[in-house]
C-alpha positions, 0 to 999 in steps of 0.5 A: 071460320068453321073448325068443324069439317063438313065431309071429315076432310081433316086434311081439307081443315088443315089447308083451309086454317093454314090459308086463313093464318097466311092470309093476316099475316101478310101484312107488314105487323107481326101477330101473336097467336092471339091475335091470330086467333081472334082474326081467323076465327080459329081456337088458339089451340089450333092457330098453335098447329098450324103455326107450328106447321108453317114454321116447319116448311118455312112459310112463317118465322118467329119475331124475337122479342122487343128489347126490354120487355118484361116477363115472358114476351107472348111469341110473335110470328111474320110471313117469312117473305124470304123463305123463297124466290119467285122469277117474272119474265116479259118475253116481248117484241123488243126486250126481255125483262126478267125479276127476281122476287121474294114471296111479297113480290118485292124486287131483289134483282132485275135483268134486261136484254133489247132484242130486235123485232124481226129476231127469230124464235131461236134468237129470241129463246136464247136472249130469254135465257141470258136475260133469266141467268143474268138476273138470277146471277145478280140475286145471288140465287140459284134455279133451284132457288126459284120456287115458281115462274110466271112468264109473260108473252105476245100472243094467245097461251093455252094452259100448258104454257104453249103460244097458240098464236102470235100476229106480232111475231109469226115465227113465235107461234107454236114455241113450248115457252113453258117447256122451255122455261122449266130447262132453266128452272126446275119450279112450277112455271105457268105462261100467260098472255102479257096484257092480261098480266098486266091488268094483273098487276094494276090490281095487285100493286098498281092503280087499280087496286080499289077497282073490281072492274077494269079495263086495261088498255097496253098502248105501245108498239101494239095495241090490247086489252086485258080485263079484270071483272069482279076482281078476277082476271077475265081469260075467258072460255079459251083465253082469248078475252080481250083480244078485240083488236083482231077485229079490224073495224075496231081500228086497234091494227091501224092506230100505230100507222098514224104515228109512224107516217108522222116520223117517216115524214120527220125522219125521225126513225130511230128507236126513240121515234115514238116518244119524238112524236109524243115529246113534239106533240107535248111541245104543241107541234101541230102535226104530231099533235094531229098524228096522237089525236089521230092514234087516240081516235083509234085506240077510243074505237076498241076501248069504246067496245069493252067498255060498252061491254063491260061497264068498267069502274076504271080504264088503266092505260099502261104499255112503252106509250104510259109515258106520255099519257099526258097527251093522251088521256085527254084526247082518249076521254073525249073519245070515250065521252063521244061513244060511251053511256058512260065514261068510266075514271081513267087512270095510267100505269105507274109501271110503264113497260114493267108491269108485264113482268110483275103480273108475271110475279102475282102469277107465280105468286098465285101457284105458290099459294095454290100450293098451300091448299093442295098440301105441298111445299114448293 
């Protein structure tokens, strides 16, 4: 790294040398100052300054020595994971799901509330604020604890956190969710989509690490997409990338329909009735093997077009339906194959429904490193 600042921006240099001293040492070995230095690129003098300065806001602690060293031990430091608490909300048609992190993403505590489908936008609101407390109650931590908030929602998000549009859940549409959020935590929040927080999470902790390119299909009790290009999360011009399932002909809006006629047939229409169809389907019944062949067929339609589009390394099948991807991805390749010039590897989701909530964490891990760069401390 250039120690020289190109314009005079000696503020600038600072944040810059701070990002590169954070970056290696978020890995699970503690550094010495130089070590440090050697990675970074920094003088050992200022890899000193800024570790001096990090230790000062409580973004880095020093490692004691190891037991029985001899003379004067070389002074150690580590990313000081617990410095903070990051929360994740999943804000979906059927649950609440609420994390409570430390700064490494690692879950402390979990919450999570079943709502009803058809539940208003007050209704809802309120289940997100028992769902939150509770979480926060089993972390011990309180609101002012919470340094950022990532909140994951149906539908189109603008940037300030507001739900522009909601098919699935009409009454949803226009709620100031980030407004509401910062009621219950005074932090920074920030709102997104939740199958775009998903593909976030596959690339943060889930299958598609490796992967620059992806297609991430949520397969649940609807259906979308969220697109990771050059290892970037693809929102596009106002957001609404990946949302092709609003075309009809891309058969996304049907696809459940072909489920539901199989348990209406069945009288299988409790809460569980989709993995009834998938256990059926698994268990070589001919008609719910004829009902997921006919859901997959659609699903291949819209899938088929992103990756035309995009020519994706990886498809990540995540969402509530990951579960029983086993009597899915076999029948979504031939799919592919049919309609594709080439069908990318596909892979599933090891976060089932929870991957929501942990793209949710990389969110508000994301505006608190943003916040290193900008000079602040949360």
């Amino acid at each position: 790294m250039t120690e020289e600042p190109a314009g005079g921006d000696l503020s600038r240099l600072r944040q810059l040398n701070a990002v590169a001293v954070l970056r290696e040492l978020r890995g699970d070995q503690p550094l010495t100052l130089t070590e440090l230095s050697k990675r970074t690129g920094l003088s050992r003098a200022s890899t000193e300054d800024v570790a001096r300065d990090l230790l000062g806001r409580g973004w880095l602690a020093e490692v004691a020595p190891a037991a029985g060293s001899v003379g004067r031990p070389a002074r150690r430091y580590r990313f000081n994971a617990g410095a903070g608490r990051l929360l994740g909300v999943d804000v979906g048609g059927h649950k609440v799901l609420a994390l409570v992190t430390d700064l490494d993403g690692e879950v402390i505590s979990q919450a999570r509330l079943e709502i009803d489908a058809t539940a208003g936008r007050r209704a809802r609101l309120a289940a997100l604020d028992r769902c939150v407390a509770k979480a926060l109650r089993k972390a011990s931590t309180g609101a002012d604890g919470i340094w950022a908030t990532g909140v994951a929602t149906t539908g189109l998000v603008d940037g300030t956190g507001k739900v522009m549009l909601s098919d699935s859940l009409p009454e949803w549409s226009g709620v100031d969710l980030a407004a509401h959020v910062r009621r219950l935590v005074p932090g920074p929040v920030r709102v997104e989509n939740d199958c775009k927080l998903a593909a976030l999470a596959e690339t943060w902790r889930g299958v598609a690490r490796y992967a620059k390119d992806v297609v991430f299909l949520l397969a649940g009790l609807r259906t979308g997409a969220g697109l990771i290009i050059d290892g970037k999360l693809h929102r596009g011009f106002a957001n609404w990338s990946g949302e092709i399932g609003a075309l009809p002909a891309a058969g996304w809006q049907q696809a459940p329909e072909h489920l539901h006629t199989w348990l209406e047939r069945t009288g299988a229409v409790e809460a569980d009735g989709f993995e009834r169809v998938f256990g059926a389907a698994r268990g070589g019944d001919e008609g719910a093997l004829a009902a997921v062949d006919e859901y997959v067929q659609d699903l291949a339609v819209g899938a088929s077009a992103l990756v035309l589009t995009l020519d994706p390394q990886l498809v990540v099948i995540g969402g509530g339906f990951s579960r029983s991807a086993d009597v899915m991805v076999e029948p979504l390749r031939r799919e592919l194959d049919r309609w594709c010039l080439r069908t990318p590897e596909i892979r599933v989701s090891a976060f089932a429904d929870e991957g929501v909530a942990l793209g949710a964490v990389r969110l508000a891990l994301d505006e608190v490193e943003s916040s290193i760069t900008d000079g602040l401390r949360p």
